[in-house]
Backbone as a ProteinNet text record, in pm:
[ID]
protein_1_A
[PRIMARY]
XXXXXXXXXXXXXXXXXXXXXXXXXXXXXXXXXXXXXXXXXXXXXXXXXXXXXXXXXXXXXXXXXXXXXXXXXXXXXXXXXXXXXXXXXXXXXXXXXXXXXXXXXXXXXXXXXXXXXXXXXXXXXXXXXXXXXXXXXXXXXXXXXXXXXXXXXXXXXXXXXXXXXXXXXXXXXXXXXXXXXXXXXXXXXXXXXXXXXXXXXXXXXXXXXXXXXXXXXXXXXXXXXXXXXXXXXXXXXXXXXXXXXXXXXXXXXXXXXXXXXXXXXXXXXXXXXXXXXXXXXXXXXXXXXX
[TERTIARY]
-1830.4	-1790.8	-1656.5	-1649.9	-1512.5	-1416	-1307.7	-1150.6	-1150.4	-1106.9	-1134.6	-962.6	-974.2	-825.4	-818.2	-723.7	-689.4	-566.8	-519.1	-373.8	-381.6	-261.7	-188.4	-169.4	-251.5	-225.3	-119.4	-110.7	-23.3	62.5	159.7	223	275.4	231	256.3	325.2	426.5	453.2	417.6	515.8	503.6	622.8	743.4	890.6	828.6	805.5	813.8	623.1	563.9	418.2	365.3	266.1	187.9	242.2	364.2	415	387.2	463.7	407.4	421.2	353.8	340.9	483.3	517.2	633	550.2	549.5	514.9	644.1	565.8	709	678.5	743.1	730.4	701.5	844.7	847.2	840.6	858	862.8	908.2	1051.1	1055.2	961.7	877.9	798.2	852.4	890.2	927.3	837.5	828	776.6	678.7	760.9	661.2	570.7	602.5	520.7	619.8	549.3	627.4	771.6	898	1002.4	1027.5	1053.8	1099.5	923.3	785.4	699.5	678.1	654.7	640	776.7	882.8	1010.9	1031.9	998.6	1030.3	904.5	944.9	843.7	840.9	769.4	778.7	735.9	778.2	699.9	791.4	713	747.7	785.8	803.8	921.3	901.3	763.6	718	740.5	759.2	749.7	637.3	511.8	405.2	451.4	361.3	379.6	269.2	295.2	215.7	217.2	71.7	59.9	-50.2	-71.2	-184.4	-288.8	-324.2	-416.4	-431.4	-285.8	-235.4	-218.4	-94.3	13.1	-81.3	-104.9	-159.7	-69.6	22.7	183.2	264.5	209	299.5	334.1	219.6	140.7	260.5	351.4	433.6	570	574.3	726.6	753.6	822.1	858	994.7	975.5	1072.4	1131.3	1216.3	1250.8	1413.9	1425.8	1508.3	1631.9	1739.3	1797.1	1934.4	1961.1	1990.9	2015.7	2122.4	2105.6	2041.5	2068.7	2019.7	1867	1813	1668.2	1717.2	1621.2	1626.5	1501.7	1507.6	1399.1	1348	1208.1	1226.1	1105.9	1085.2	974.7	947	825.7	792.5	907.1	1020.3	1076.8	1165.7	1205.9	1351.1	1430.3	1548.1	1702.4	1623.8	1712.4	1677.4	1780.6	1795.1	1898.7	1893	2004.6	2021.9	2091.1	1958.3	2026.3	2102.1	2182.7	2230.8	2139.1	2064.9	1992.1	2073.8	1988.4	2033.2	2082.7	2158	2243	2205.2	2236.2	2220.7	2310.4	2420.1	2440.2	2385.6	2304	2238.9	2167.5	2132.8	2034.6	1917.8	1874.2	1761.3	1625.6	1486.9	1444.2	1298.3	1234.4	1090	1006	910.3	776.1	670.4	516.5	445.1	314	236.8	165.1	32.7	-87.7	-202.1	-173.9	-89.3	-100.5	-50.8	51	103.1	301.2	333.2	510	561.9	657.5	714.9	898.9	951.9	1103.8	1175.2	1265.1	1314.4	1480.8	1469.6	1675.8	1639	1657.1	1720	1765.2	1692.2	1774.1	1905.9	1905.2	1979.4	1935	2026.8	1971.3	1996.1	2031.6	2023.2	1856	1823.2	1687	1587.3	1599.9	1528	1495.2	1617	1629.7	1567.9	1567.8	1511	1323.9	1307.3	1144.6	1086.8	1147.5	1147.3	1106.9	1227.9	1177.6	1110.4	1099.8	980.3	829.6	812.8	675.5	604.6	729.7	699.3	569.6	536.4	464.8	517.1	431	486.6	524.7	608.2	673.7	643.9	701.3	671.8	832.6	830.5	981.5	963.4	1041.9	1038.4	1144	1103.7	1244	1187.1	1314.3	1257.2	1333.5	1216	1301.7	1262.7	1372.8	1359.5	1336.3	1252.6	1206.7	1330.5	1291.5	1407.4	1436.3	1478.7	1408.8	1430.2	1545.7	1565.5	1371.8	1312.6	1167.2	1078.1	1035.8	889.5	756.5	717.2	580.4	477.3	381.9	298	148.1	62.7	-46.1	-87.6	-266	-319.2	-362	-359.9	-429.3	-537.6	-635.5	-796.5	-831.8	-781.6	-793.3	-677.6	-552	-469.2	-528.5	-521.9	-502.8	-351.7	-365.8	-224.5	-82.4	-147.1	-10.3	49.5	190.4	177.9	216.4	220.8	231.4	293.4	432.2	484.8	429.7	498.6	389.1	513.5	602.2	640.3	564	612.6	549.1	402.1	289.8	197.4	77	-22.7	-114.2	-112.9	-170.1	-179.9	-140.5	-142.2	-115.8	-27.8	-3.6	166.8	125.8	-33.4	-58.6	-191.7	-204.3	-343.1	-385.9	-504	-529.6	-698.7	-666.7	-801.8	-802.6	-958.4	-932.6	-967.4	-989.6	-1004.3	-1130.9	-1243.2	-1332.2	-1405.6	-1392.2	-1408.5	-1387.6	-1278	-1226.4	-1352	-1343.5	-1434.2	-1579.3	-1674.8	-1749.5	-1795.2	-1672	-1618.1	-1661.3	-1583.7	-1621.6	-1699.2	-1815.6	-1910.2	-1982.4	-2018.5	-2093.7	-2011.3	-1953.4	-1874.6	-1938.3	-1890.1	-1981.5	-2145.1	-2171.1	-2344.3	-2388.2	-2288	-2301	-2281	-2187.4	-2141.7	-1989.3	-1903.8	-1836.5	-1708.4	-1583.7	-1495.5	-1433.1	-1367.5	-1329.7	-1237.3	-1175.7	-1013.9	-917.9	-807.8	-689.7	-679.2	-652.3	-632.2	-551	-452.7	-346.1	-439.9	-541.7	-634	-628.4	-640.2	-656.4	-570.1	-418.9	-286.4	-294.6	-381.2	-315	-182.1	-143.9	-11.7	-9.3	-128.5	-104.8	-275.3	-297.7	-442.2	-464	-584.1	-618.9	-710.7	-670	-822.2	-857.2	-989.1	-1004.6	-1160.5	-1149.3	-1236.4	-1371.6	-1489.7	-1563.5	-1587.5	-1671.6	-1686.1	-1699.5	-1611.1	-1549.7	-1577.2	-1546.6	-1532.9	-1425	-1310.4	-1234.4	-1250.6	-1340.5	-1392	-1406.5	-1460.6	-1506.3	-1390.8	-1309.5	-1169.8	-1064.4	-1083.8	-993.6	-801.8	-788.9	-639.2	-610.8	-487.1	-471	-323.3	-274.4	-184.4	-126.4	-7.1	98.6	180.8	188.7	258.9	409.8	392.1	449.2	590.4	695	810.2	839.2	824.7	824.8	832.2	854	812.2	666.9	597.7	412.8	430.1	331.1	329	200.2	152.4	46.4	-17.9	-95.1	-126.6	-267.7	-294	-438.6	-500.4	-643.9	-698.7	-745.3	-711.6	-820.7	-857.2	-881	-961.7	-1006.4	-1132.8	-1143.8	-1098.8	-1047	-966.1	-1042.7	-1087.2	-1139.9	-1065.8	-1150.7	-1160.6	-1147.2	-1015	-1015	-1052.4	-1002	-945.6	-898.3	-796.6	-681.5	-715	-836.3	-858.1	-950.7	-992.1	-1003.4	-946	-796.2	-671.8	-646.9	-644.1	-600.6	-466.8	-365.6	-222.2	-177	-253.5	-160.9	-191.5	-281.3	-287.6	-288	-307.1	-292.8	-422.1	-515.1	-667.5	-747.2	-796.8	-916.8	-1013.4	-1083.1	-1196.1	-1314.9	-1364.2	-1445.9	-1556.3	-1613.5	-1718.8	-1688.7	-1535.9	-1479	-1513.2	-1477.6	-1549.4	-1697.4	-1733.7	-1891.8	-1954.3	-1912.7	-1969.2	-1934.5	-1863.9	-1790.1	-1916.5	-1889.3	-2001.4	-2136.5	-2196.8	-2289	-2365.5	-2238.6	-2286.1	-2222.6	-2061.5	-1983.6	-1947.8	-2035.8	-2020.8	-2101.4	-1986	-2007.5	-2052.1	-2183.3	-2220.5	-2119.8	-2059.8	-1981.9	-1854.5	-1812.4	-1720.1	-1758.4	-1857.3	-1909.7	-1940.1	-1991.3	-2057.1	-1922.7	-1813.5	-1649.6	-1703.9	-1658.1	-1655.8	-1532.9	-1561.7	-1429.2	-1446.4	-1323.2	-1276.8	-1141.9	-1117.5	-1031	-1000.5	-886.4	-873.3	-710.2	-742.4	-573.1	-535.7	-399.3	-374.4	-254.4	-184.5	-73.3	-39.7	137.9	204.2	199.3	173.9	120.8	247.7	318.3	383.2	550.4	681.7	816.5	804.3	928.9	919.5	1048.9	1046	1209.6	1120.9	1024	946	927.2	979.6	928	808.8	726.7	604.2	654.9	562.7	565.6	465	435.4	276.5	246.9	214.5	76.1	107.3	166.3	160.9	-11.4	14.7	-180.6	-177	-231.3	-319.3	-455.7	-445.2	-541.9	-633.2	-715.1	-794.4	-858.6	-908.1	-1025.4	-1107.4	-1210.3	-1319.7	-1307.2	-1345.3	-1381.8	-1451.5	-1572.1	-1656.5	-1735.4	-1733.3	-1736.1	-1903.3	-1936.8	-2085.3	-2141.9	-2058.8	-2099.2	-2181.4
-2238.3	-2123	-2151.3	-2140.7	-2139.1	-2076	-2084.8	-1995.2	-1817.7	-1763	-1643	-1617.2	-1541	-1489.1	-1348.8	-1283.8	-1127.4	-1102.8	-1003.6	-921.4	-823.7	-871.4	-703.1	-635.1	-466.4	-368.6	-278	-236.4	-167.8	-259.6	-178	-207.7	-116.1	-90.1	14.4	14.6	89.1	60.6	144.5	196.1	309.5	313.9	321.9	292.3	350.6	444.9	544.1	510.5	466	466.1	599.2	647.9	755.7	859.6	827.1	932.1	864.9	938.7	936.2	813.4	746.6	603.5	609	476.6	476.3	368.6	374.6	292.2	203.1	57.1	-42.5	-111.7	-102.7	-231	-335.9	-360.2	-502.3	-486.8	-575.5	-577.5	-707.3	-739.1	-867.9	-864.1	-932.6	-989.8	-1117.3	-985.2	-1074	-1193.7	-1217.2	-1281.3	-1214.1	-1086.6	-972.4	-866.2	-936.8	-800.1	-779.4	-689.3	-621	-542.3	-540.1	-464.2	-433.7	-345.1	-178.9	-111.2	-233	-139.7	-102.7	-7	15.1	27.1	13.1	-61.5	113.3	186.3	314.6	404.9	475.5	535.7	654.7	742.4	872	872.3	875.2	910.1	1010.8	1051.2	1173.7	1155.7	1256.7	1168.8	1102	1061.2	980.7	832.2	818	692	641.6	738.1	745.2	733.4	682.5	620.1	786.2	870.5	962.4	892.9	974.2	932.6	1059.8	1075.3	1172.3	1190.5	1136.5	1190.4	1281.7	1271.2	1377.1	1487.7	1466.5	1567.4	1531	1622.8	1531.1	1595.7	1669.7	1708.6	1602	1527.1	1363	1264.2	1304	1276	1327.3	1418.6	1536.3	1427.4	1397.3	1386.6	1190.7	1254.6	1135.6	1034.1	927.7	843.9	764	711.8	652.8	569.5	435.6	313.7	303.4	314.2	284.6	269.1	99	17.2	21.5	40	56.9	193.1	268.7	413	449.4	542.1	578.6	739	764.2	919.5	1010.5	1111.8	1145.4	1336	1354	1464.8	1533.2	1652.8	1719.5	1853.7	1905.2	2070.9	2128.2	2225.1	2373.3	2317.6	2138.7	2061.8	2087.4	2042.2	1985.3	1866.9	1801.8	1622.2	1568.2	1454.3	1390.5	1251.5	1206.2	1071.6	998.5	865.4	834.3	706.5	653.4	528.3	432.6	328.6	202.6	185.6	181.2	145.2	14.7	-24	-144.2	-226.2	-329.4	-403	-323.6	-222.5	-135.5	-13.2	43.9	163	169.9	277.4	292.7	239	175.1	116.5	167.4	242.5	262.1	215.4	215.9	170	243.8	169	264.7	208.7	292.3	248.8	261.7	154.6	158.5	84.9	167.6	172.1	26.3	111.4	50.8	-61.7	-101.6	-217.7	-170.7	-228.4	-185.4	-230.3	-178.8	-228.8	-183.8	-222.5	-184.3	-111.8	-32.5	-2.3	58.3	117.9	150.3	271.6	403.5	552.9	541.3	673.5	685.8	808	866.3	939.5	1106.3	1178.6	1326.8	1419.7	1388.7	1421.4	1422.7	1294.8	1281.9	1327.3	1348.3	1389.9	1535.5	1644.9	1750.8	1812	1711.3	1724.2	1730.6	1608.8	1595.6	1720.6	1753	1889.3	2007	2059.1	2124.9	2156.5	2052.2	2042.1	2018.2	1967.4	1911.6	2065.5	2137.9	2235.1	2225.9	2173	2134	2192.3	2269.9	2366.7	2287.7	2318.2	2194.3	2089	2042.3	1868	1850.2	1728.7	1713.6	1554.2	1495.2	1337.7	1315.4	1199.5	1091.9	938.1	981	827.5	724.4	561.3	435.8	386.5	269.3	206.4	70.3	-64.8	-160.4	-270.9	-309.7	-406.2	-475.2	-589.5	-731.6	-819.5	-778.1	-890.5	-922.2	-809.9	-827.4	-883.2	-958.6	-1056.1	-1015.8	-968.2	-891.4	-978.6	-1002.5	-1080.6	-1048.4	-1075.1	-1036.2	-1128.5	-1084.8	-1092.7	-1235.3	-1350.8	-1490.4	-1501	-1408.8	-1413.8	-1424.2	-1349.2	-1361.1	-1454.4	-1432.3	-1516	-1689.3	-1703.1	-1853	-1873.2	-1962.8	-2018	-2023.9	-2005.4	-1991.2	-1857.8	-1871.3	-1698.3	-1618.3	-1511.9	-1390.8	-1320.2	-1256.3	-1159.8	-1022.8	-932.9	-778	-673.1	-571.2	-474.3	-381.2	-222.9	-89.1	-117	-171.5	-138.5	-155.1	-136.1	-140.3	-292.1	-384.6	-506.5	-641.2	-582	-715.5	-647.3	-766.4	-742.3	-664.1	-666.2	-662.3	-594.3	-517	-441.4	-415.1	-530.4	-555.3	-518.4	-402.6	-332.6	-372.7	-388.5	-386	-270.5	-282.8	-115.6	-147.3	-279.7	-262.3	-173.9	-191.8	-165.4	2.6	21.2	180	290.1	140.4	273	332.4	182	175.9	307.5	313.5	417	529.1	533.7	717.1	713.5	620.9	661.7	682.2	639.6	712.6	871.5	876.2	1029.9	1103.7	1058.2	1150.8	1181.9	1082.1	1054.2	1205.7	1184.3	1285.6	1430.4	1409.1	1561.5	1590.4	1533.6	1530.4	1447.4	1510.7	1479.5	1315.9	1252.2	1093.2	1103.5	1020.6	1015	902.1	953.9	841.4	728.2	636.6	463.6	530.8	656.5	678.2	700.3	744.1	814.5	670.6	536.6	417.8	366.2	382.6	324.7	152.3	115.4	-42.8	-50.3	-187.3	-209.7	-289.9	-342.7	-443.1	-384.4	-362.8	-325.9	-435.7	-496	-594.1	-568.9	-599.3	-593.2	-738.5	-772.6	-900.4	-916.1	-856	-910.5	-761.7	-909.2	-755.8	-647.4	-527.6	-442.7	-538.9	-519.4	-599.6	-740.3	-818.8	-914.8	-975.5	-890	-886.4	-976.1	-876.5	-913.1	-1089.4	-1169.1	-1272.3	-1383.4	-1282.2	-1391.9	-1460.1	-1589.7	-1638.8	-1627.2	-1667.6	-1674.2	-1613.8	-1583.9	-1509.5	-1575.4	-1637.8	-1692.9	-1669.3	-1606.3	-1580.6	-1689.6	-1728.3	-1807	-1784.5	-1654.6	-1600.9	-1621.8	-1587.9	-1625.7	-1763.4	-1877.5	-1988.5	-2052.3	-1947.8	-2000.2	-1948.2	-1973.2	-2003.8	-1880.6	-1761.5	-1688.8	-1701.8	-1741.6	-1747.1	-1618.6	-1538.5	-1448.5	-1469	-1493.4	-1503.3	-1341.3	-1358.5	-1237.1	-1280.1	-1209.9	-1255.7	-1154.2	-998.1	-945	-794.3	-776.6	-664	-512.4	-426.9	-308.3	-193.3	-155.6	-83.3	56.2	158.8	303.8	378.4	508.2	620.9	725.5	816.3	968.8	962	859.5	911.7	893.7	853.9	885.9	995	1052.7	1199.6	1313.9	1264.1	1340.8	1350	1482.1	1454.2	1436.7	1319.5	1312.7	1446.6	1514.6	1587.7	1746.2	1771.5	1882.7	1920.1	1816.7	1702	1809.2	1857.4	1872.1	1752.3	1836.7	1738.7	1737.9	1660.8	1607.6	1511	1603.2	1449.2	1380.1	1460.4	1430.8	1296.9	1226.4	1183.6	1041.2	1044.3	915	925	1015.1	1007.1	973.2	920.4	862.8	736.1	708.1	555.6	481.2	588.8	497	482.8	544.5	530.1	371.1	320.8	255.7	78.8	139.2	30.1	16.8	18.2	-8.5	-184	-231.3	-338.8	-458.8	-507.1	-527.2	-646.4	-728.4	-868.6	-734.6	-621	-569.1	-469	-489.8	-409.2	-263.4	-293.5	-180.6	-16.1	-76.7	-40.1	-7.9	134.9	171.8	49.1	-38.9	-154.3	-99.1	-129.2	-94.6	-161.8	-272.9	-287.6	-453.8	-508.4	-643.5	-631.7	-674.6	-703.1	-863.5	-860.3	-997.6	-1034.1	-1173	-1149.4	-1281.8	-1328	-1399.2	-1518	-1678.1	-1779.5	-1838.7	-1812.6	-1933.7	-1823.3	-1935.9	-1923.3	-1728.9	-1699.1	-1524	-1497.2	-1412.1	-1364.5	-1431.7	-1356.6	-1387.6	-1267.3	-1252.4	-1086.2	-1110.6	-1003.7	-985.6	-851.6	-854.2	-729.2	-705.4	-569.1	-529	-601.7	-625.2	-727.2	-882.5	-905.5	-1061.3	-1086.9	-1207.5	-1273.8	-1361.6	-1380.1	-1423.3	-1499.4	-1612.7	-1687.9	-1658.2	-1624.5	-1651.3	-1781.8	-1773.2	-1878.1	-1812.2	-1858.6	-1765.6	-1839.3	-1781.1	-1819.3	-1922	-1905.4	-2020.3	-2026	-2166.7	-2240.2	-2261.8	-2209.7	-2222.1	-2335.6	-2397.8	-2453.5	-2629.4
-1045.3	-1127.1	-1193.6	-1304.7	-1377	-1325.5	-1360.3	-1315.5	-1386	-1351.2	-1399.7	-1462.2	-1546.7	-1616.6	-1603.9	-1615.4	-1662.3	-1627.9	-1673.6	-1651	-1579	-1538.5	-1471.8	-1511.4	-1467.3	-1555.8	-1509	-1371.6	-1316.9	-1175.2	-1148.7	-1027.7	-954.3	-842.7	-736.2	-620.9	-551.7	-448.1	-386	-225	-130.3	-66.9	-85.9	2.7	114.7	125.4	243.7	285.7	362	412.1	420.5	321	289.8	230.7	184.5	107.9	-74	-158.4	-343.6	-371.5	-491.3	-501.3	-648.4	-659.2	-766	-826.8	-978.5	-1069.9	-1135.5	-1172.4	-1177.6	-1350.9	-1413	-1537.6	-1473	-1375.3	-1297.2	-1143.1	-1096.9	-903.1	-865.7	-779.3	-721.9	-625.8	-588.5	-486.2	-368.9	-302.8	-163.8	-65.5	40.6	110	213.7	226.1	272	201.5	101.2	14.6	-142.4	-224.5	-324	-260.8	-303.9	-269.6	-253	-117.8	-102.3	-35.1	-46.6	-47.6	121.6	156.2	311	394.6	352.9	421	509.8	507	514.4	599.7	708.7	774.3	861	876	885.4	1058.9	1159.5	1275.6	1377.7	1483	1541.6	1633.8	1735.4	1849.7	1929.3	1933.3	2012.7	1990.4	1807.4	1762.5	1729	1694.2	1628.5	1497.5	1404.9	1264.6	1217.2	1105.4	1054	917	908	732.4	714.6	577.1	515.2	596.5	687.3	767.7	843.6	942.9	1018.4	881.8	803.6	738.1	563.5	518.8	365.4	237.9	317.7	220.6	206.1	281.2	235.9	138.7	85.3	-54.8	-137.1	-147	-238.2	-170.8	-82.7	-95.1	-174.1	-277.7	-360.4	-371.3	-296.7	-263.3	-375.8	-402.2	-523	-432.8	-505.9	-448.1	-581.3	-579.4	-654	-550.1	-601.1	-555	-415.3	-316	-185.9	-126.6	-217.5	-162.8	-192.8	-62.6	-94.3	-88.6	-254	-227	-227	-158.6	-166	-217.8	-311.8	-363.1	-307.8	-312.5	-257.7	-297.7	-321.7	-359.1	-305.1	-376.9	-268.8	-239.1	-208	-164.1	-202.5	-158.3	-272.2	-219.3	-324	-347.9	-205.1	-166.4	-74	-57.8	-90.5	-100.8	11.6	92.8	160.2	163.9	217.8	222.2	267.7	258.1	345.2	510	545.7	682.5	702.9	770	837.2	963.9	1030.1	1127.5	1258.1	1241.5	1306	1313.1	1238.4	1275.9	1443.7	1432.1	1528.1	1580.1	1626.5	1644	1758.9	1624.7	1701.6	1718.4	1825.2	1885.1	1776.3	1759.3	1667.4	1678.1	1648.2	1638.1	1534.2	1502	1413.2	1434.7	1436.1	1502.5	1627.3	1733	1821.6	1856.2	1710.3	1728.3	1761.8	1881.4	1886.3	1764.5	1669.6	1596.6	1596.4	1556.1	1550.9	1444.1	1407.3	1306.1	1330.6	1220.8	1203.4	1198.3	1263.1	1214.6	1086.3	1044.6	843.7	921.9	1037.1	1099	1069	1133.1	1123.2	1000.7	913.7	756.6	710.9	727.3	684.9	770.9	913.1	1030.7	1003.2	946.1	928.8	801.7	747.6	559.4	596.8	668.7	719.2	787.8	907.8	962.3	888.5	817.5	698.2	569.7	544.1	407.3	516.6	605.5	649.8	733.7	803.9	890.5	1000.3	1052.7	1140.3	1283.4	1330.8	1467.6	1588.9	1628.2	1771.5	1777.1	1618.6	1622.3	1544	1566.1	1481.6	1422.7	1346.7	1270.8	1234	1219.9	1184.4	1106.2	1038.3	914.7	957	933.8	984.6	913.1	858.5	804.1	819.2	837.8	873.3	905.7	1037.8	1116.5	1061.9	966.9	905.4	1018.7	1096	1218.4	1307.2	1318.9	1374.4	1300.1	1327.6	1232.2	1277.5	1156.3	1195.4	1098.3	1120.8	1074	1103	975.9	958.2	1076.5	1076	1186.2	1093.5	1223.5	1218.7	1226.8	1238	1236.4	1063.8	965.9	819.6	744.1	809.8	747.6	804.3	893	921.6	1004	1018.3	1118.2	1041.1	857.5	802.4	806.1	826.2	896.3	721	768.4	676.5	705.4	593.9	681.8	632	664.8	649.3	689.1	655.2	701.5	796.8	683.2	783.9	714.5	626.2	585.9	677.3	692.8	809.5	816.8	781.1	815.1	759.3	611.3	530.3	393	308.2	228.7	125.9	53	-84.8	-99.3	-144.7	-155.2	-356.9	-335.5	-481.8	-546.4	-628	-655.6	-858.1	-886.4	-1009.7	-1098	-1223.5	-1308.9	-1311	-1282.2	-1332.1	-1192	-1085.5	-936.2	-991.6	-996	-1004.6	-1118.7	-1215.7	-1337.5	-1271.1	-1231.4	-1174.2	-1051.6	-1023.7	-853.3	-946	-1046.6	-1135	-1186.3	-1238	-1342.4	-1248.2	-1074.4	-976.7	-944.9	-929.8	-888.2	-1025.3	-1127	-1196.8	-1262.5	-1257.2	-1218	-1105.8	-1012.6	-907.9	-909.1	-1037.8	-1081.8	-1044.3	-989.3	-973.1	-1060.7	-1012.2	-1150.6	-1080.6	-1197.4	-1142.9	-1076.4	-1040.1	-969	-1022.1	-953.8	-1024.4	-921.9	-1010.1	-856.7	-764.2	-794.1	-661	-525.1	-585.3	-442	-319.3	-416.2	-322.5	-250.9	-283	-313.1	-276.7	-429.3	-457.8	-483.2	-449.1	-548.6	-653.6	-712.7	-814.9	-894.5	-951.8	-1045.1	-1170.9	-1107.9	-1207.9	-1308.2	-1443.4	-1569.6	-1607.5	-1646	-1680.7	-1525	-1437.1	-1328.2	-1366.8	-1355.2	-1338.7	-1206.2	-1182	-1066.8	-915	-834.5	-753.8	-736.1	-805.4	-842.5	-726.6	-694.9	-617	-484.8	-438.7	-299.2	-299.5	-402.3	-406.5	-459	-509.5	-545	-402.8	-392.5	-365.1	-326.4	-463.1	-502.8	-624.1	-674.3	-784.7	-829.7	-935.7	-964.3	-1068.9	-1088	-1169	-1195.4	-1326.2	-1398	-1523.9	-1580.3	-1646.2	-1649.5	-1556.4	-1539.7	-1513.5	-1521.3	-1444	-1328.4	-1217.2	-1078.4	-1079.6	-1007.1	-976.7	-854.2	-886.7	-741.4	-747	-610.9	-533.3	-465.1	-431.1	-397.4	-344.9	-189.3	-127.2	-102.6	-123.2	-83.8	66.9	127.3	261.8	352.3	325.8	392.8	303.3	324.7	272.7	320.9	219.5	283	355.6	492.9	495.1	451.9	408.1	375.8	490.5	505.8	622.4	511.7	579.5	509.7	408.2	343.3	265.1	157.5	91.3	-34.1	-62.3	39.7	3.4	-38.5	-18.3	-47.4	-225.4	-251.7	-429.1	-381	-464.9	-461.7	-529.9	-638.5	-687.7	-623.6	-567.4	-495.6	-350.9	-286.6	-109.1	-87.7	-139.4	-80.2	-52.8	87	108.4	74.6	28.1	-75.1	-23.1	150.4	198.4	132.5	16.3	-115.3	-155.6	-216.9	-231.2	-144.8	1	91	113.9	111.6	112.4	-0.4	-125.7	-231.9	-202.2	-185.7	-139	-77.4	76.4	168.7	95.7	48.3	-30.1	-46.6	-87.3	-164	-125	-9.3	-23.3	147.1	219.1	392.3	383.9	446.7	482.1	587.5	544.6	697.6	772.8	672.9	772	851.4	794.2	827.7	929.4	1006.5	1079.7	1013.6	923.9	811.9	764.5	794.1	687	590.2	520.1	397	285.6	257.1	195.1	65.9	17.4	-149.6	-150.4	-243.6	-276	-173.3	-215.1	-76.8	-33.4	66.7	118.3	61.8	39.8	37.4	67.3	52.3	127.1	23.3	70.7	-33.3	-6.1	-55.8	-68	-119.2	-173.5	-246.9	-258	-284.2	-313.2	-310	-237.6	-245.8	-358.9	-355.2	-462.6	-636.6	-674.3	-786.5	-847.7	-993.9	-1041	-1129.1	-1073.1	-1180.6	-1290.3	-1444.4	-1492.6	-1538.5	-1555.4	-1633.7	-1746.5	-1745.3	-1846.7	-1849	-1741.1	-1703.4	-1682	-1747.4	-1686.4	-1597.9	-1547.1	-1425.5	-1433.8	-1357.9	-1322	-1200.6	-1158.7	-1015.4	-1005	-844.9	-823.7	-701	-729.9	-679.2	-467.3	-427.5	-259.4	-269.6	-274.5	-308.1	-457	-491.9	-609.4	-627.3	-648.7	-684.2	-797.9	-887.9	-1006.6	-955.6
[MASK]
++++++++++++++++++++++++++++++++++++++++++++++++++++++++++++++++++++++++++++++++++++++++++++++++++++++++++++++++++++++++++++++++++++++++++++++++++++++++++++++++++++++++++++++++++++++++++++++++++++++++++++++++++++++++++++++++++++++++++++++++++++++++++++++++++++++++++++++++++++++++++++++++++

């Protein structure tokens, strides 16, 4: 099979895990991922990791990075800006489906801000921000022995869906009668045009050339589907219509029959690399059929 081409159409992050997505012209691309994406996380006093599943008002609170400080805005808020956390902050235990992970206290400014905008009855939270001193790394069953690093995001650095996958997604939703949705429902961070209806799944590698360092980008597992794209971002209703069209059509049997949409992938080559929207891109397919 030939090499495949297309551009980047969008770029997405998540500072904060399951809270509003921020759209980028550009993005340095770290070693762990896009910039700032995941670095940030909402859990309760237990040190449980929450996201839209539990809370789906999460969706509303909108994080934004400018330069050391994260600030954050929400329905009914004042805005509040915090400082980045330090190698002296607080350091606390967390967890994320089950995996221990480490982080910094954003402290009780932001603890108190969560509290009140989330209102959740005899529960309380606190935001952390990702250790870098802790090395967290994707799982070696899809990566391979080369490691990967990965923040707060469930497993891997990069979650890459294309428009042709997405249109495809709505011309069944509405076939069905039902209205389309926006890519936020998925939260990719990189949206590719140029590939046809998941085409994805079958890509390899994906290679950025544009700036003159070479970024590498492996796909290597498909994303399974929960709850959270049942969630409208802009109204945080639940919409289980929404995953039940999915499965339909997209349960996977190698994945133990997973609703998948979309691929995880993780970073391959030199980190500290900026991409921008409508950079092109090369792929190569998994396997080479020609």
């Amino acid at each position: 099979m030939p090499e495949l081409t297309g551009t980047l159409t969008q770029i997405l992050t998540y500072p904060i895990k399951s809270c509003a997505a921020v759209q980028h012209e550009s993005i340095v691309v770290k070693d762990h991922g896009l910039e700032h994406d995941r670095q940030w996380l909402i859990v309760d006093g237990d040190g449980q990791f929450q996201t839209q599943r539990q809370i789906p008002h999460l969706v509303w609170i909108e994080p934004l990075v400018h330069g050391h400080t994260l600030s954050l805005r929400a329905p009914d808020m004042e805005k509040i800006e915090l400082p980045f956390a330090t190698a002296t902050s607080p350091k606390r235990a967390v967890t994320v489906w089950g995996e221990a992970l480490c982080g910094h206290d954003m402290g009780d400014e932001a603890a108190a801000w969560l509290d009140d905008y989330l209102q959740v009855p005899g529960r309380s939270f606190r935001l952390v921000q990702f250790d870098p001193e802790h090395k967290r790394l994707s799982d070696t069953f899809w990566c391979g022995e080369q490691p990967a690093a990965v923040q707060f995001a469930d497993g891997f650095a990069i979650n890459i869906l294309s428009e042709a996958s997405l249109r495809h997604f709505n011309e069944r939703l509405i076939e069905s009668g039902l209205d389309p949705v926006d890519v936020r429902r998925f939260r990719p961070n990189l949206v590719l045009d140029g590939l046809d209806a998941y085409d994805e799944d079958l890509v390899h590698t994906i290679e950025f050339h544009s700036h003159g360092t070479p970024l590498v980008l492996e796909l290597v597992k498909p994303c399974p589907r929960c709850q959270v794209p049942n969630i409208d971002p802009l109204t945080a209703a639940v919409e289980p219509e929404i995953g039940a069209a999915l499965a339909r059509y997209r349960q996977q049997p190698a994945m133990d029959h997973a609703v998948c949409f979309a691929m995880n992938a993780v970073v391959r080559s030199k980190a500290d690399v900026t991409l921008q929207a409508n950079d092109a891109f090369i792929g190569h397919w998994r396997f080479d059929g020609s």
